[in-house]
Backbone as CSV, one residue per row, in Angstrom:
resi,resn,N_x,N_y,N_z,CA_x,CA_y,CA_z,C_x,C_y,C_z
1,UNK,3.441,-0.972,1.231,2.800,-2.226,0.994,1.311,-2.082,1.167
2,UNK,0.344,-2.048,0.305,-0.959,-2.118,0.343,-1.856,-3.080,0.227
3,UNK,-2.757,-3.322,0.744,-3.748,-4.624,0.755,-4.182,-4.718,-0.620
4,UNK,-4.610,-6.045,-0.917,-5.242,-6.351,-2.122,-6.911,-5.794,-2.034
5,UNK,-7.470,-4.571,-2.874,-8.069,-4.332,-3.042,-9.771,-4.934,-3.709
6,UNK,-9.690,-6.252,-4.157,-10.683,-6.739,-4.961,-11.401,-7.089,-3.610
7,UNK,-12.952,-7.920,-3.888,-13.749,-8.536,-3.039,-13.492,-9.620,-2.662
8,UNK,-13.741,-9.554,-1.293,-13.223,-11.100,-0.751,-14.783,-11.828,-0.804
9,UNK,-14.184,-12.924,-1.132,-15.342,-13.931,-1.363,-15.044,-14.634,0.019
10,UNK,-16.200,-15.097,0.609,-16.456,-15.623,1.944,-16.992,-17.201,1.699
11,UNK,-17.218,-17.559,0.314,-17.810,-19.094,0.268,-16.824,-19.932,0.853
12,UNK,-15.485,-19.848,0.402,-14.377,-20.447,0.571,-13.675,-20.024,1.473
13,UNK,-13.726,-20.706,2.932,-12.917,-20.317,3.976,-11.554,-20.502,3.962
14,UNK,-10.931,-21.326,3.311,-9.431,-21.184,3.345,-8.925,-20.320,2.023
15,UNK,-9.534,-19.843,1.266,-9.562,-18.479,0.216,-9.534,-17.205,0.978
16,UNK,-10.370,-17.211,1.778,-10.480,-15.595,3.215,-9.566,-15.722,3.503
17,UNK,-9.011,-17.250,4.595,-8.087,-16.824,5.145,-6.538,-17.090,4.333
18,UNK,-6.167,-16.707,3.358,-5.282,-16.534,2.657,-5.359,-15.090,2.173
19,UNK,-6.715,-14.616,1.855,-6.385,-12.964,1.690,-5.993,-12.568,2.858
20,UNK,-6.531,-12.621,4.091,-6.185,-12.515,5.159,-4.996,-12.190,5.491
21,UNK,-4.179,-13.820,5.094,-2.680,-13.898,5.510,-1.816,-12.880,4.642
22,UNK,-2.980,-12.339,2.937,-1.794,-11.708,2.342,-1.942,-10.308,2.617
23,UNK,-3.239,-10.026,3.479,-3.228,-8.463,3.971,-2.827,-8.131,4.980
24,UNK,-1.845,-9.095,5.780,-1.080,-8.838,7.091,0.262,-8.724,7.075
25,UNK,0.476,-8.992,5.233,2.020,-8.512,5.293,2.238,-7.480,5.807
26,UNK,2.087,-6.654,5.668,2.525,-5.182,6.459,2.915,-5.393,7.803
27,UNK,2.218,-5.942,8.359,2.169,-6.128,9.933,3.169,-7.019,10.258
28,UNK,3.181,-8.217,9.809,4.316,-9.282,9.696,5.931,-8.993,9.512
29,UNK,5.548,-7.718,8.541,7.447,-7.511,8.274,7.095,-5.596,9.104
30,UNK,6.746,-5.600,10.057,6.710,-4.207,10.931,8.198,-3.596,11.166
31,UNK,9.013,-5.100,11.456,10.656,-4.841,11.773,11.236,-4.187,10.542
32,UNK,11.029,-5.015,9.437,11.679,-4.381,8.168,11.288,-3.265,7.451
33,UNK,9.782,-2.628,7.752,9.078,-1.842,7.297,9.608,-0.694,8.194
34,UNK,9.949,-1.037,9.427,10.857,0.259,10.548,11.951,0.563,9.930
35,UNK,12.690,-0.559,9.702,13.879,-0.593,9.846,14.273,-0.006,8.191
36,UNK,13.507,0.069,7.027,13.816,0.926,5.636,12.686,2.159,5.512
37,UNK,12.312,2.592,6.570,11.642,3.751,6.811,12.421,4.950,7.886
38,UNK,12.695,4.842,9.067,13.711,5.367,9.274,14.623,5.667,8.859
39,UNK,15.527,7.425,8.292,16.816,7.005,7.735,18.251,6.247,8.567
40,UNK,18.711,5.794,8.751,20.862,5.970,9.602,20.772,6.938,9.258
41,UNK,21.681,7.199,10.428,22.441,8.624,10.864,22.611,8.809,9.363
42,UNK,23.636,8.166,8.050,23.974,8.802,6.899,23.181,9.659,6.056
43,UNK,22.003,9.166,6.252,20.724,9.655,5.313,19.732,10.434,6.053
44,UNK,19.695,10.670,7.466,18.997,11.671,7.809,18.491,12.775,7.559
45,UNK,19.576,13.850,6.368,19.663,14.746,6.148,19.134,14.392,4.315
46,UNK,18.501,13.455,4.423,18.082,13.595,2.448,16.845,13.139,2.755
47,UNK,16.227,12.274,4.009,14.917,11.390,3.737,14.688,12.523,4.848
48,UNK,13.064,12.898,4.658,12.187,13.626,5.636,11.446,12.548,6.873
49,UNK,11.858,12.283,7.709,11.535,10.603,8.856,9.975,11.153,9.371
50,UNK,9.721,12.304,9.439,8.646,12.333,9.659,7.485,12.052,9.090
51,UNK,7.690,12.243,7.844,6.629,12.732,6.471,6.991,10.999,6.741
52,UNK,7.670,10.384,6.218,7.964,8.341,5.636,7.352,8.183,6.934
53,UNK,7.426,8.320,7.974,6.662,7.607,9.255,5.386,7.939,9.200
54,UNK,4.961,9.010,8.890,3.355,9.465,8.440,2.778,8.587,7.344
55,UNK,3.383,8.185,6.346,3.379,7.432,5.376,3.445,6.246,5.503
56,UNK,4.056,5.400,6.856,4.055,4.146,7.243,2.727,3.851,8.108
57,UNK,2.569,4.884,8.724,1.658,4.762,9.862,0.243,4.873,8.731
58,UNK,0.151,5.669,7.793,-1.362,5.540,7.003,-1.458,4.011,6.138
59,UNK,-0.427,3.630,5.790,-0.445,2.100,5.333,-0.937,1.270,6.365
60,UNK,-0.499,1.066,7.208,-0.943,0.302,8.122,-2.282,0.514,8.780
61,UNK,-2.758,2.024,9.351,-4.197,1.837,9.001,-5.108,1.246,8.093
62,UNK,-4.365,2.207,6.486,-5.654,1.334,5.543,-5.852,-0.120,5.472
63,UNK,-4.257,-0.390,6.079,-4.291,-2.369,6.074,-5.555,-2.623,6.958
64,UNK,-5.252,-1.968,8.058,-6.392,-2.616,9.529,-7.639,-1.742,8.875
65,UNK,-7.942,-1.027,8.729,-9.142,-0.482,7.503,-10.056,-1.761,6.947
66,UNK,-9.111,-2.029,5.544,-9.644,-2.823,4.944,-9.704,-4.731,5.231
67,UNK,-8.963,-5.172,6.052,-9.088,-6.123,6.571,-10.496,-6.123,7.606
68,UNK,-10.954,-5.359,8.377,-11.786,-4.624,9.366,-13.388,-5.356,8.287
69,UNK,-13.104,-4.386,7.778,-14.720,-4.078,6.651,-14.599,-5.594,6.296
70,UNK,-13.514,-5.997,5.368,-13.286,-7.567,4.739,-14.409,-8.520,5.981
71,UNK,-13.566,-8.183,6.438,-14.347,-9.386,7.944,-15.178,-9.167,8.533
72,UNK,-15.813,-8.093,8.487,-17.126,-7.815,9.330,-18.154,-7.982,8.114
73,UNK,-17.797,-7.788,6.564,-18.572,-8.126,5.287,-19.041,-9.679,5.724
74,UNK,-17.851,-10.247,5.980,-18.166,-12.188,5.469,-18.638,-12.421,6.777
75,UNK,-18.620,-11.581,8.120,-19.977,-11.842,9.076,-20.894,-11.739,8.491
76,UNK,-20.924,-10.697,8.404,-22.836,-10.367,8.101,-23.534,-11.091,6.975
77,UNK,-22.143,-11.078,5.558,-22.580,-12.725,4.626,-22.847,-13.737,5.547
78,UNK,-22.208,-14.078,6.088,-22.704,-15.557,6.761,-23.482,-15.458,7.561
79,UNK,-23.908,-15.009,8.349,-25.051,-14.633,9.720,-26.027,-14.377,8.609
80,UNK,-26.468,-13.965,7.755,-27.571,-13.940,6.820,-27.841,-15.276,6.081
81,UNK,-26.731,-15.971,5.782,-26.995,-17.444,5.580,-27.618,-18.285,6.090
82,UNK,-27.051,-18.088,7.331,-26.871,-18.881,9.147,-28.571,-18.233,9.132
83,UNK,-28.888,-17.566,8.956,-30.731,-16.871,9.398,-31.477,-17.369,8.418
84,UNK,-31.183,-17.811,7.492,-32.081,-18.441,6.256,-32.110,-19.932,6.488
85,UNK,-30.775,-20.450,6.641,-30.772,-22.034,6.918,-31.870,-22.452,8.511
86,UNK,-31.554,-21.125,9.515,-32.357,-21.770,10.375,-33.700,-21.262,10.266
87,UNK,-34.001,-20.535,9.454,-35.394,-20.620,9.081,-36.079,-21.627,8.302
88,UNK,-35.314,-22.198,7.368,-35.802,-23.517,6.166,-35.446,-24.814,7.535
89,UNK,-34.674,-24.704,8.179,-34.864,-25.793,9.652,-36.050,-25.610,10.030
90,UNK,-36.696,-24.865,10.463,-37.424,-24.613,11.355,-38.702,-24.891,10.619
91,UNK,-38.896,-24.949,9.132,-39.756,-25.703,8.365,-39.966,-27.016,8.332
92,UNK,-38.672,-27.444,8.309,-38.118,-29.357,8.051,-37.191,-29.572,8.679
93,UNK,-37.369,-29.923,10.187,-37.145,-30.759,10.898,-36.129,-31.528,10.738
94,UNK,-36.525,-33.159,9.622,-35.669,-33.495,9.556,-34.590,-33.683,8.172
95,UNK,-34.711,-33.017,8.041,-33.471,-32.180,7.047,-32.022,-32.636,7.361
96,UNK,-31.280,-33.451,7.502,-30.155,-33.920,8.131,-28.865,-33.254,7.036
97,UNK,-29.343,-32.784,5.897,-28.175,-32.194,4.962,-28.502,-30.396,5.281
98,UNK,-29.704,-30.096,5.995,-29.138,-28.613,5.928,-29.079,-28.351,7.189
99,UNK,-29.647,-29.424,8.279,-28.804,-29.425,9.883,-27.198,-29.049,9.170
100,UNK,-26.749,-30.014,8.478,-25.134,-29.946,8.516,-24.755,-29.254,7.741
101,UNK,-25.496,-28.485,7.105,-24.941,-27.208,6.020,-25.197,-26.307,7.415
102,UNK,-26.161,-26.016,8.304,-26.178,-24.869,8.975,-25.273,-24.998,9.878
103,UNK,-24.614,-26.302,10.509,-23.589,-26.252,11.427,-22.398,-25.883,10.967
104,UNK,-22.269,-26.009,9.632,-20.913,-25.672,8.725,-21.217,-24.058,8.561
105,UNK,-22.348,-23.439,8.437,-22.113,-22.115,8.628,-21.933,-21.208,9.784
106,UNK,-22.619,-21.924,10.468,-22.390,-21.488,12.117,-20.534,-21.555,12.615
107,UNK,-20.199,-22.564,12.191,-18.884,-22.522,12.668,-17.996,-21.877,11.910
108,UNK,-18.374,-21.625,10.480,-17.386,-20.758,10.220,-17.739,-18.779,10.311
109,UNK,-18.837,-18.583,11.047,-19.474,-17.373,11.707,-18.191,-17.290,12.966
């Protein structure tokens, strides 16, 4: 099971966290991903358990891999936002629509 590879867009916070939710399948079905990776006793002798567990265990890195980068990307997108909005604050005062655009970026930082 491999993560979805395209760019995560960070404008849309409930869009992240839906790639999110769909790059944790792996992790989510860990039981079932054990449990058809290991052979039974019947099949021991046709599946190599070491090599498929080597093979389970690098999936699941690249999952925590690319989820990792994903989310430390849409920090540093947003903390660069979050540094521009409070710089155009720090021009205009009273700005009451980008006070509340910068609190909406701050909280989702």
């Amino acid at each position: 099971m491999a993560a979805p590879s395209g760019a995560a867009s960070c404008e849309d916070f409930a869009e992240f966290q839906e790639l999110l939710r769909v790059m944790r399948t792996i992790d989510d079905r860990i039981v079932h991903e054990l449990n058809t990776t290991i052979p039974t006793a019947s099949f021991v002798g046709k599946i190599d358990a070491g090599q498929t567990c080597k093979e389970l265990y690098q999936s699941l890195m690249d999952a925590h891999t690319s989820r990792e980068r994903i989310i430390k990307n849409c920090i540093a997108q947003t903390s660069s936002v979050v540094k521009t909005l409070r710089e155009e604050r720090e021009k205009t005062q009273d700005d009451l629509a980008l006070l509340k655009q910068l609190r909406k970026e701050q909280t989702k930082v």
